[in-house]
N, C-alpha and C positions, 0 to 999 in steps of 0.2 A: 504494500500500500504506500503511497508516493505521501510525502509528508510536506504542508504546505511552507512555503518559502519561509516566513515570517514564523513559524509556528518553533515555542523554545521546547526544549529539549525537556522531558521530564522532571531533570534532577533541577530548573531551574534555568532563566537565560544568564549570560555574564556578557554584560555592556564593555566596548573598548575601553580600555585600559584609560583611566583619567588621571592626570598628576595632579593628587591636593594638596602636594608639597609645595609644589610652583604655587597653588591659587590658594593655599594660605600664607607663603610669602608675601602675594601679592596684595593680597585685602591688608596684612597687615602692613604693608609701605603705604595703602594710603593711609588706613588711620592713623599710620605716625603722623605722614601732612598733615592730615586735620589737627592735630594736637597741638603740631608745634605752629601754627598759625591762627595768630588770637582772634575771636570775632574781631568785626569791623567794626569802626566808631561810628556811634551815632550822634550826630552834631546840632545844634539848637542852632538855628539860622536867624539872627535879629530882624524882627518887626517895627517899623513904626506906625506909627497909626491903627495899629492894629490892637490893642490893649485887652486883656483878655485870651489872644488868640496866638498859639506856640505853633512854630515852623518847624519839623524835623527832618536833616537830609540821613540816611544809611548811607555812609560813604564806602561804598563795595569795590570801589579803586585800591584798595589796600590789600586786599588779597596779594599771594605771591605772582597770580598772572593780570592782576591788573585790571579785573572787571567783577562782575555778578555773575558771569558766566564758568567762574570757577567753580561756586556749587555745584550748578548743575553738570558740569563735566566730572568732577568729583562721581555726582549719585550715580550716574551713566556709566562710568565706570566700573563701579560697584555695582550696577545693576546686569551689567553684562559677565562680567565674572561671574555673579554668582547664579546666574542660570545658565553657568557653560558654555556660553558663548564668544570668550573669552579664553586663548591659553598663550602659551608661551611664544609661538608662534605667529599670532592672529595678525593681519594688518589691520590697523582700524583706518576705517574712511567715512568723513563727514561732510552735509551739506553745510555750509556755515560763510558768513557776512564777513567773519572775522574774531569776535572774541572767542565764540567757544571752540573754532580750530585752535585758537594760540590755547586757550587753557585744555584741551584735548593733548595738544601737541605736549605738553607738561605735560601732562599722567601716564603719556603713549614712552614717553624720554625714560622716565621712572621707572614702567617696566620694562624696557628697554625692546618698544613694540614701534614698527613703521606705522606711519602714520600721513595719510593723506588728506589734505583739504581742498574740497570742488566748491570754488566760490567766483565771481560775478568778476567781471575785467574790472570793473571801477573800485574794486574791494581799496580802504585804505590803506598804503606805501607801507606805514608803521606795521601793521598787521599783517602785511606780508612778511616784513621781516622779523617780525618777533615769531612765529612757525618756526622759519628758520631756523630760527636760535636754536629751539627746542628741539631740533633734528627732525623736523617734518616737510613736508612737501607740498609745495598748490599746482594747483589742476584748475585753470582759467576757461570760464565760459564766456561768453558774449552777453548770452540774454541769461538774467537772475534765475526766472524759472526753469531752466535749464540746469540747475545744480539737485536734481533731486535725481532723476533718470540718468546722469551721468554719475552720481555715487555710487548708484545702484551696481552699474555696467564694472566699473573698474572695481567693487567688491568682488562682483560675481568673477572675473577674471584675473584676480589677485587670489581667490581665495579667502579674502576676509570677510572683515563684520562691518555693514554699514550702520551705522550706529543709530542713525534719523533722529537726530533728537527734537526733531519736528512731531515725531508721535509717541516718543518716549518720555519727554517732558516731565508730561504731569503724570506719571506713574514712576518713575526713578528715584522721588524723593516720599520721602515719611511723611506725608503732610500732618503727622497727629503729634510732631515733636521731633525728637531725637537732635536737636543744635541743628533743626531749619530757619530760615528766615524770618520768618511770621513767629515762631517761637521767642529767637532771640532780639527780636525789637521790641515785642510786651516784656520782655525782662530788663531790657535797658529801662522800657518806659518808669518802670515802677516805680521810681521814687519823684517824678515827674508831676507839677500839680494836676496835670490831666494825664491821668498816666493811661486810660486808655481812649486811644485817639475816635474821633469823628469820624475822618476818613483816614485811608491807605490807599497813596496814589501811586498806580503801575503803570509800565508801560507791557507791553506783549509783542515778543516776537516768536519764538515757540508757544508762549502760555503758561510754562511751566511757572513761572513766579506768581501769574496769577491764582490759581490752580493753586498751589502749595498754599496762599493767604489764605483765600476765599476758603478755601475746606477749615483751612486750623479754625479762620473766624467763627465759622459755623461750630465744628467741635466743642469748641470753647465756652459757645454761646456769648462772644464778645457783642457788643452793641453796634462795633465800627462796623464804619459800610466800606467796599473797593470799588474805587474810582480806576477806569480804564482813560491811560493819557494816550491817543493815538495818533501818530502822524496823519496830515491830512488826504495824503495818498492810498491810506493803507484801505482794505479791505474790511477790519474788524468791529468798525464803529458802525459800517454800512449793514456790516451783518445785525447788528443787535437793534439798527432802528428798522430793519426791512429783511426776517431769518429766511427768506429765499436767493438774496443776495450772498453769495460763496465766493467768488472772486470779481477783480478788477484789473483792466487792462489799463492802457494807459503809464503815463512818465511814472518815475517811480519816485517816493519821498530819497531826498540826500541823508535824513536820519536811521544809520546803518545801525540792527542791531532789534529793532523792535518797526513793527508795522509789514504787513505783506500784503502780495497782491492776491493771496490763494488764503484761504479757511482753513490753518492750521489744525489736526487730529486733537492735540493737546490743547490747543484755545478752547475754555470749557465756558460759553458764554454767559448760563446760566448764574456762575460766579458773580458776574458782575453786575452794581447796584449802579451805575451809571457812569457816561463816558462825555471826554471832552475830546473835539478832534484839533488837532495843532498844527498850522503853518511853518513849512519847514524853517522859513525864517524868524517865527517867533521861538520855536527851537533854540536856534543857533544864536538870536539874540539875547534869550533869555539863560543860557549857559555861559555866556560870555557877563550879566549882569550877577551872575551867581557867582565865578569865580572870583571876580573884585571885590563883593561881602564876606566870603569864606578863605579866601585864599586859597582854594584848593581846582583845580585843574578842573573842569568837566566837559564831559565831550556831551553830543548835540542831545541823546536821549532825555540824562538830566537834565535840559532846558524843557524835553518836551514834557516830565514829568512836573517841573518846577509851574508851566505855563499853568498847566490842568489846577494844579493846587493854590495856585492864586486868585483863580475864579472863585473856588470852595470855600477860600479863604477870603474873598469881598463878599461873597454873598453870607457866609457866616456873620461878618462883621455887619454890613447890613441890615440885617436881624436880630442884631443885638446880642450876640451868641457867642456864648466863649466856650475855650475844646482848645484840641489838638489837631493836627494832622502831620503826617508822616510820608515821606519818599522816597528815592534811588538816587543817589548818587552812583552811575553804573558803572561809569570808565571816568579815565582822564582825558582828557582833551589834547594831551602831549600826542594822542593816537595819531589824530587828525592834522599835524602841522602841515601834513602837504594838500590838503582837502581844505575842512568848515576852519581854519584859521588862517587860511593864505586868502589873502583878500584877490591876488590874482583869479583865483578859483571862484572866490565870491560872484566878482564879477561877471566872468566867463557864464555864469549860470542866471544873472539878472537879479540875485535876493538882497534886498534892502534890512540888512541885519542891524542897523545903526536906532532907527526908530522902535522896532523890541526890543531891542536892550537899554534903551532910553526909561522906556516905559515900565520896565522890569524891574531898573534902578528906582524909578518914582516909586513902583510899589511897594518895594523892599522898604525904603527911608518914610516914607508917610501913609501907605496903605492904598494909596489911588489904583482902584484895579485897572490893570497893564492893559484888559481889551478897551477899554475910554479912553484908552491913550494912542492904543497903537493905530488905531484908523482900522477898516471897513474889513480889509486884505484879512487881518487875527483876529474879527471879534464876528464876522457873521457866519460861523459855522458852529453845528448843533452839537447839541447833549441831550443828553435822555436819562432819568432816573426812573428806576424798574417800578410799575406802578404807580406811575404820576405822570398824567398828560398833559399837565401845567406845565411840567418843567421841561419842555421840549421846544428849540426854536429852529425853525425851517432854515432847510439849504439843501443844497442839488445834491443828491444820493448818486 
Protein backbone atom coordinates (compact mmCIF):
# COMPACT_ATOMS: atom_id res chain seq x y z
CA UNK A 1 0.00 0.00 0.00
CA UNK A 2 1.73 3.23 -1.40
CA UNK A 3 1.82 5.69 1.70
CA UNK A 4 0.85 9.38 1.07
CA UNK A 5 3.65 11.84 0.52
CA UNK A 6 3.12 14.11 3.50
CA UNK A 7 1.97 11.25 5.74
CA UNK A 8 4.64 10.90 9.14
CA UNK A 9 5.94 7.86 9.96
CA UNK A 10 4.21 6.03 12.89
CA UNK A 11 6.82 6.59 15.54
CA UNK A 12 6.33 10.34 14.95
CA UNK A 13 7.52 13.17 12.20
CA UNK A 14 11.17 14.81 12.84
CA UNK A 15 11.07 18.46 11.30
CA UNK A 16 14.77 19.62 9.62
CA UNK A 17 17.08 20.17 11.86
CA UNK A 18 16.68 23.97 13.53
CA UNK A 19 19.67 25.79 15.23
CA UNK A 20 18.22 27.20 18.62
CA UNK A 21 21.62 27.81 19.51
CA UNK A 22 22.08 30.41 16.78
CA UNK A 23 18.37 31.92 17.46
CA UNK A 24 18.93 32.13 21.18
CA UNK A 25 22.07 33.83 20.48
CA UNK A 26 20.29 35.95 18.49
CA UNK A 27 17.08 37.13 20.50
CA UNK A 28 19.43 37.45 23.19
CA UNK A 29 21.81 40.22 21.19
CA UNK A 30 18.82 42.16 20.72
CA UNK A 31 17.68 42.21 24.09
CA UNK A 32 21.12 43.23 25.18
CA UNK A 33 20.35 46.45 22.56
CA UNK A 34 17.36 47.10 24.05
CA UNK A 35 18.87 47.21 27.44
CA UNK A 36 21.79 49.10 26.93
CA UNK A 37 19.72 51.87 25.04
CA UNK A 38 17.78 54.01 27.56
CA UNK A 39 14.15 55.08 26.55
CA UNK A 40 13.85 58.24 24.75
CA UNK A 41 13.28 61.75 26.38
CA UNK A 42 10.24 63.06 26.48
CA UNK A 43 10.57 66.94 26.28
CA UNK A 44 7.87 69.74 27.52
CA UNK A 45 7.85 72.14 24.41
CA UNK A 46 7.01 75.89 25.98
CA UNK A 47 3.61 77.43 25.28
CA UNK A 48 2.73 80.85 25.26
CA UNK A 49 -0.44 81.89 25.26
CA UNK A 50 -1.60 78.99 25.94
CA UNK A 51 -2.00 78.64 29.96
CA UNK A 52 -3.31 75.75 31.11
CA UNK A 53 -2.21 73.62 28.15
CA UNK A 54 1.38 71.22 28.09
CA UNK A 55 3.02 70.44 24.68
CA UNK A 56 4.91 67.01 24.64
CA UNK A 57 7.51 66.03 21.83
CA UNK A 58 8.99 61.92 22.35
CA UNK A 59 12.15 62.63 21.00
CA UNK A 60 12.64 59.04 19.03
CA UNK A 61 16.00 60.71 17.32
CA UNK A 62 17.96 59.36 20.02
CA UNK A 63 17.75 55.85 19.51
CA UNK A 64 21.19 54.31 18.31
CA UNK A 65 19.79 54.53 14.52
CA UNK A 66 18.30 57.74 14.70
CA UNK A 67 14.50 57.43 14.37
CA UNK A 68 11.15 55.60 15.68
CA UNK A 69 11.65 53.20 13.30
CA UNK A 70 14.13 51.55 15.42
CA UNK A 71 11.29 49.96 17.45
CA UNK A 72 9.75 48.68 15.12
CA UNK A 73 12.79 47.03 13.29
CA UNK A 74 13.74 45.91 16.70
CA UNK A 75 9.91 43.99 17.19
CA UNK A 76 10.35 42.76 13.32
CA UNK A 77 13.08 41.22 14.10
CA UNK A 78 12.07 39.43 16.91
CA UNK A 79 9.15 38.69 15.35
CA UNK A 80 10.72 36.96 12.53
CA UNK A 81 13.19 34.99 14.56
CA UNK A 82 10.96 33.74 16.53
CA UNK A 83 8.54 32.13 14.11
CA UNK A 84 11.45 30.72 12.19
CA UNK A 85 11.79 32.71 9.66
CA UNK A 86 14.62 33.81 10.41
CA UNK A 87 18.25 31.89 10.64
CA UNK A 88 21.67 32.26 10.31
CA UNK A 89 21.80 32.56 6.91
CA UNK A 90 18.49 34.50 5.85
CA UNK A 91 18.94 37.61 3.78
CA UNK A 92 16.57 40.11 4.98
CA UNK A 93 14.83 42.42 2.40
CA UNK A 94 12.67 45.54 2.93
CA UNK A 95 10.38 47.81 1.30
CA UNK A 96 11.38 51.12 3.05
CA UNK A 97 11.54 55.28 2.47
CA UNK A 98 14.55 55.16 4.44
CA UNK A 99 14.42 54.97 8.26
CA UNK A 100 13.48 51.57 9.00
CA UNK A 101 16.12 50.09 6.19
CA UNK A 102 18.87 52.13 8.12
CA UNK A 103 17.46 50.67 11.45
CA UNK A 104 16.91 47.11 9.62
CA UNK A 105 20.30 47.41 8.38
CA UNK A 106 21.47 47.64 12.33
CA UNK A 107 19.85 44.54 13.49
CA UNK A 108 20.79 42.70 9.96
CA UNK A 109 25.00 44.05 10.87
CA UNK A 110 24.36 42.40 14.56
CA UNK A 111 23.57 39.21 13.24
CA UNK A 112 25.80 39.47 10.89
CA UNK A 113 22.69 38.95 8.08
CA UNK A 114 22.68 40.77 4.33
CA UNK A 115 20.49 42.89 4.08
CA UNK A 116 18.74 44.68 1.26
CA UNK A 117 16.72 47.97 0.85
CA UNK A 118 14.11 48.45 -2.25
CA UNK A 119 13.23 52.07 -1.86
CA UNK A 120 12.10 55.03 -4.31
CA UNK A 121 15.09 57.03 -6.52
CA UNK A 122 14.24 60.31 -4.49
CA UNK A 123 14.96 58.35 -1.09
CA UNK A 124 17.14 60.97 1.05
CA UNK A 125 21.28 61.03 0.30
CA UNK A 126 21.78 60.70 4.20
CA UNK A 127 19.63 57.53 4.34
CA UNK A 128 21.26 56.09 1.66
CA UNK A 129 24.32 56.29 3.30
CA UNK A 130 23.63 55.48 6.68
CA UNK A 131 22.48 51.54 5.18
CA UNK A 132 25.75 51.71 4.02
CA UNK A 133 27.28 52.18 7.08
CA UNK A 134 25.55 49.36 8.49
CA UNK A 135 26.63 46.85 5.73
CA UNK A 136 23.41 46.86 3.77
CA UNK A 137 22.60 47.54 0.34
CA UNK A 138 19.80 49.66 -1.85
CA UNK A 139 17.84 48.59 -4.71
CA UNK A 140 16.43 51.89 -6.48
CA UNK A 141 13.10 52.18 -8.01
CA UNK A 142 11.65 54.97 -10.05
CA UNK A 143 8.03 54.97 -9.09
CA UNK A 144 7.56 54.47 -5.00
CA UNK A 145 4.86 51.83 -5.60
CA UNK A 146 7.18 49.85 -7.04
CA UNK A 147 9.18 48.92 -3.96
CA UNK A 148 6.65 46.22 -2.77
CA UNK A 149 6.77 43.64 -5.96
CA UNK A 150 10.24 44.30 -6.23
CA UNK A 151 11.11 43.19 -2.57
CA UNK A 152 9.18 40.45 -3.14
CA UNK A 153 11.01 39.27 -6.46
CA UNK A 154 14.67 39.65 -5.13
CA UNK A 155 13.59 37.62 -1.70
CA UNK A 156 12.06 35.01 -3.71
CA UNK A 157 15.55 34.96 -5.65
CA UNK A 158 17.97 35.55 -2.93
CA UNK A 159 16.21 33.02 -0.92
CA UNK A 160 15.40 35.25 1.94
CA UNK A 161 12.77 36.96 4.19
CA UNK A 162 10.81 39.99 2.84
CA UNK A 163 10.03 41.30 5.98
CA UNK A 164 6.98 43.83 4.71
CA UNK A 165 6.79 45.67 7.44
CA UNK A 166 3.90 47.27 5.71
CA UNK A 167 1.68 44.30 7.12
CA UNK A 168 3.63 43.28 9.96
CA UNK A 169 3.58 46.43 11.72
CA UNK A 170 0.96 46.34 13.95
CA UNK A 171 1.27 42.63 14.83
CA UNK A 172 5.36 42.65 15.64
CA UNK A 173 4.81 44.66 18.61
CA UNK A 174 3.13 43.97 22.31
CA UNK A 175 0.63 46.53 22.09
CA UNK A 176 -0.49 45.57 25.92
CA UNK A 177 3.01 46.68 27.31
CA UNK A 178 6.31 45.03 27.48
CA UNK A 179 8.70 48.82 27.11
CA UNK A 180 6.25 49.88 23.93
CA UNK A 181 5.76 53.25 23.06
CA UNK A 182 2.24 54.09 24.33
CA UNK A 183 3.53 52.27 27.49
CA UNK A 184 6.45 54.33 28.03
CA UNK A 185 5.04 57.81 27.53
CA UNK A 186 2.10 57.30 30.31
CA UNK A 187 5.10 56.43 32.42
CA UNK A 188 7.17 59.49 31.68
CA UNK A 189 3.70 61.39 31.83
CA UNK A 190 3.03 60.44 35.47
CA UNK A 191 4.39 62.95 37.60
CA UNK A 192 3.10 65.51 34.94
CA UNK A 193 0.08 67.99 36.02
CA UNK A 194 -1.94 66.39 33.36
CA UNK A 195 -0.27 63.21 33.28
CA UNK A 196 -2.77 61.68 31.02
CA UNK A 197 -2.87 63.55 27.84
CA UNK A 198 -6.08 64.73 25.65
CA UNK A 199 -4.69 63.63 22.66
CA UNK A 200 -1.65 61.49 21.17
CA UNK A 201 -0.63 62.90 17.88
CA UNK A 202 0.64 60.28 15.08
CA UNK A 203 1.67 60.37 12.07
CA UNK A 204 1.30 56.74 10.00
CA UNK A 205 3.26 55.24 7.59
CA UNK A 206 3.01 51.45 8.01
CA UNK A 207 0.42 52.15 11.11
CA UNK A 208 2.34 50.24 13.40
CA UNK A 209 2.67 53.32 15.86
CA UNK A 210 -0.74 53.81 15.55
CA UNK A 211 -1.82 50.53 16.13
CA UNK A 212 0.55 49.95 19.07
CA UNK A 213 -1.20 53.52 20.95
CA UNK A 214 -4.63 53.07 19.95
CA UNK A 215 -4.87 49.36 21.32
CA UNK A 216 -2.72 50.10 24.65
CA UNK A 217 -5.33 53.24 24.81
CA UNK A 218 -8.07 51.05 24.72
CA UNK A 219 -6.55 48.35 27.00
CA UNK A 220 -5.86 50.64 29.58
CA UNK A 221 -9.12 52.35 29.20
CA UNK A 222 -7.08 55.75 29.13
CA UNK A 223 -9.51 58.63 28.28
CA UNK A 224 -6.88 60.19 25.57
CA UNK A 225 -8.13 60.06 22.17
CA UNK A 226 -5.38 59.53 18.78
CA UNK A 227 -5.13 62.18 16.49
CA UNK A 228 -3.82 60.96 12.88
CA UNK A 229 -1.32 63.88 11.54
CA UNK A 230 -1.29 63.17 7.76
CA UNK A 231 0.54 64.57 4.98
CA UNK A 232 -1.74 66.04 2.54
CA UNK A 233 -0.95 63.62 -0.40
CA UNK A 234 -1.27 60.61 1.47
CA UNK A 235 -4.13 58.32 1.15
CA UNK A 236 -5.10 57.65 4.95
CA UNK A 237 -7.11 60.65 5.83
CA UNK A 238 -9.02 60.19 2.41
CA UNK A 239 -9.77 56.64 3.61
CA UNK A 240 -11.31 57.59 7.05
CA UNK A 241 -13.44 60.44 5.74
CA UNK A 242 -14.64 58.23 2.58
CA UNK A 243 -13.75 53.88 3.61
CA UNK A 244 -14.16 53.04 -0.20
CA UNK A 245 -11.24 55.27 -0.83
CA UNK A 246 -7.86 52.79 -0.66
CA UNK A 247 -5.50 54.49 -2.61
CA UNK A 248 -4.34 57.76 -4.47
CA UNK A 249 -2.50 58.49 -7.49
CA UNK A 250 -1.18 61.54 -8.06
CA UNK A 251 2.47 63.78 -6.93
CA UNK A 252 3.40 62.29 -3.90
CA UNK A 253 3.94 64.21 -0.24
CA UNK A 254 8.08 65.24 0.12
CA UNK A 255 7.34 64.13 3.95
CA UNK A 256 9.35 60.72 3.79
CA UNK A 257 8.50 58.33 6.36
CA UNK A 258 4.76 58.54 7.08
CA UNK A 259 1.76 59.13 4.55
CA UNK A 260 1.17 56.62 1.32
CA UNK A 261 -0.59 56.45 -1.62
CA UNK A 262 -1.95 52.73 -1.10
CA UNK A 263 -4.04 51.46 2.35
CA UNK A 264 -1.44 50.11 4.30
CA UNK A 265 -2.57 46.19 5.84
CA UNK A 266 -1.31 47.58 9.27
CA UNK A 267 -3.09 51.06 9.20
CA UNK A 268 -5.89 49.90 11.41
CA UNK A 269 -8.39 52.93 10.88
CA UNK A 270 -10.63 52.03 13.35
CA UNK A 271 -7.95 53.24 15.96
CA UNK A 272 -8.29 56.51 15.19
CA UNK A 273 -10.58 59.23 16.81
CA UNK A 274 -9.72 61.97 14.27
CA UNK A 275 -7.38 63.33 11.78
CA UNK A 276 -5.64 66.54 10.50
CA UNK A 277 -4.34 66.43 6.94
CA UNK A 278 -0.95 68.62 6.45
CA UNK A 279 0.62 70.65 3.76
CA UNK A 280 3.85 69.45 2.88
CA UNK A 281 5.09 72.86 3.51
CA UNK A 282 3.43 73.53 6.65
CA UNK A 283 5.43 70.30 7.46
CA UNK A 284 8.78 71.57 6.62
CA UNK A 285 7.96 74.97 8.09
CA UNK A 286 6.72 73.84 11.05
CA UNK A 287 9.98 71.42 11.96
CA UNK A 288 12.03 74.15 11.10
CA UNK A 289 9.91 76.52 13.84
CA UNK A 290 10.24 73.59 16.23
CA UNK A 291 13.92 73.09 16.03
CA UNK A 292 14.73 76.95 17.03
CA UNK A 293 12.39 76.39 20.44
CA UNK A 294 13.89 72.96 21.35
CA UNK A 295 17.02 72.91 19.95
CA UNK A 296 16.82 69.75 18.61
CA UNK A 297 17.15 68.74 14.95
CA UNK A 298 13.63 67.58 13.38
CA UNK A 299 13.03 66.31 10.16
CA UNK A 300 9.70 67.11 8.13
CA UNK A 301 7.24 64.24 9.91
CA UNK A 302 7.64 66.00 13.32
CA UNK A 303 6.43 69.27 11.69
CA UNK A 304 3.63 67.24 10.38
CA UNK A 305 2.95 65.98 13.76
CA UNK A 306 3.63 69.38 15.50
CA UNK A 307 1.09 71.12 12.73
CA UNK A 308 -1.88 68.55 13.80
CA UNK A 309 -1.30 69.24 17.43
CA UNK A 310 -1.45 72.96 17.33
CA UNK A 311 -4.82 72.89 15.85
CA UNK A 312 -5.86 70.54 19.00
CA UNK A 313 -4.02 72.78 20.98
CA UNK A 314 -6.02 76.28 19.62
CA UNK A 315 -9.20 74.65 19.61
CA UNK A 316 -8.58 73.36 23.38
CA UNK A 317 -7.43 76.73 24.28
CA UNK A 318 -10.51 78.20 22.62
CA UNK A 319 -12.78 76.22 24.87
CA UNK A 320 -11.32 77.19 27.61
CA UNK A 321 -9.80 73.67 28.23
CA UNK A 322 -6.79 72.66 29.93
CA UNK A 323 -4.93 68.90 29.23
CA UNK A 324 -2.05 67.71 27.80
CA UNK A 325 -1.13 66.49 24.59
CA UNK A 326 1.79 64.41 23.27
CA UNK A 327 3.93 63.69 19.83
CA UNK A 328 6.89 62.25 17.78
CA UNK A 329 9.70 63.65 17.40
CA UNK A 330 10.69 60.98 14.78
CA UNK A 331 14.18 61.75 13.12
CA UNK A 332 16.48 64.57 12.84
CA UNK A 333 16.54 66.73 10.30
CA UNK A 334 20.40 66.37 9.83
CA UNK A 335 18.67 63.32 7.46
CA UNK A 336 17.46 65.62 5.13
CA UNK A 337 20.53 68.26 4.48
CA UNK A 338 20.54 67.49 0.95
CA UNK A 339 16.59 67.58 0.46
CA UNK A 340 13.61 69.73 3.14
CA UNK A 341 16.91 71.88 4.38
CA UNK A 342 18.63 72.84 1.10
CA UNK A 343 16.77 75.62 0.13
CA UNK A 344 18.00 74.98 -3.49
CA UNK A 345 15.69 71.82 -3.21
CA UNK A 346 13.13 74.17 -1.61
CA UNK A 347 12.84 75.91 -4.47
CA UNK A 348 13.25 73.55 -7.39
CA UNK A 349 9.98 72.11 -5.97
CA UNK A 350 7.97 75.67 -5.47
CA UNK A 351 7.16 75.21 -1.38
CA UNK A 352 6.92 78.49 0.50
CA UNK A 353 8.25 77.11 3.94
CA UNK A 354 9.03 80.79 5.31
CA UNK A 355 5.24 81.72 6.10
CA UNK A 356 4.75 78.13 8.25
CA UNK A 357 7.23 78.56 10.06
CA UNK A 358 6.52 82.10 10.67
CA UNK A 359 3.31 81.06 11.91
CA UNK A 360 4.52 78.05 13.89
CA UNK A 361 6.94 80.57 15.63
CA UNK A 362 3.65 82.86 16.54
CA UNK A 363 2.04 79.89 17.84
CA UNK A 364 4.76 78.42 19.89
CA UNK A 365 5.47 82.30 21.74
CA UNK A 366 1.73 83.46 22.04
CA UNK A 367 -0.75 80.65 21.19
CA UNK A 368 -2.09 82.22 17.65
CA UNK A 369 -3.04 79.03 15.96
CA UNK A 370 -0.55 78.71 12.98
CA UNK A 371 -3.72 77.80 10.28
CA UNK A 372 -4.92 82.08 10.91
CA UNK A 373 -1.71 82.71 10.02
CA UNK A 374 -0.42 80.62 7.54
CA UNK A 375 -3.15 81.70 4.79
CA UNK A 376 -5.75 79.60 2.68
CA UNK A 377 -2.63 76.93 1.17
CA UNK A 378 -2.52 75.19 5.44
CA UNK A 379 -5.73 75.88 6.81
CA UNK A 380 -8.57 74.68 4.27
CA UNK A 381 -8.01 71.20 4.46
CA UNK A 382 -10.31 68.78 6.63
CA UNK A 383 -10.55 66.69 9.93
CA UNK A 384 -12.85 64.45 11.15
CA UNK A 385 -13.44 63.34 14.65
CA UNK A 386 -15.14 59.71 14.97
CA UNK A 387 -18.79 60.46 15.80
CA UNK A 388 -19.08 64.10 15.36
CA UNK A 389 -20.34 65.64 12.17
CA UNK A 390 -19.76 69.17 13.41
CA UNK A 391 -16.30 68.74 13.56
CA UNK A 392 -15.70 68.20 9.81
CA UNK A 393 -14.63 70.87 7.33
CA UNK A 394 -14.85 70.32 3.58
CA UNK A 395 -12.12 69.81 1.00
CA UNK A 396 -11.45 67.89 -2.23
CA UNK A 397 -11.16 64.12 -1.33
Amino acid sequence: MSVPLHSAPEIGGVRPSFDRSWLRDAVDSIAAEAARSADTHLLRVPLGGSAGIDLYVKDESTHPTGSLKHRLARSLFLYGLCNGRIGPRTTIVEASSGSTAVSEAYFAQMLDLPFVAVMPASTAPAKVAEIARYGGSCHFVEHPGAVYAEAIRIAEETGGLYMDQFTHAERATDWRGNNNIAQSIFEQMARERHPVPDWIVVGAGTGGTSATIGRYLRYRGHATRLCLADPDASVFHRHLADPSVTARSGTASVVEGIGRARLEPSFLPSLIDRWVAVPDAASLGAARALTEVIGRSCGASTGTNLWAAAELISEMAAQGRSGSVVTLLCDSGERYRGTHLDPDWIRARGLDVDGPRDAMMRFLTTGCAPCAEAGPAASAHPYRETGSSSATRSSEQ
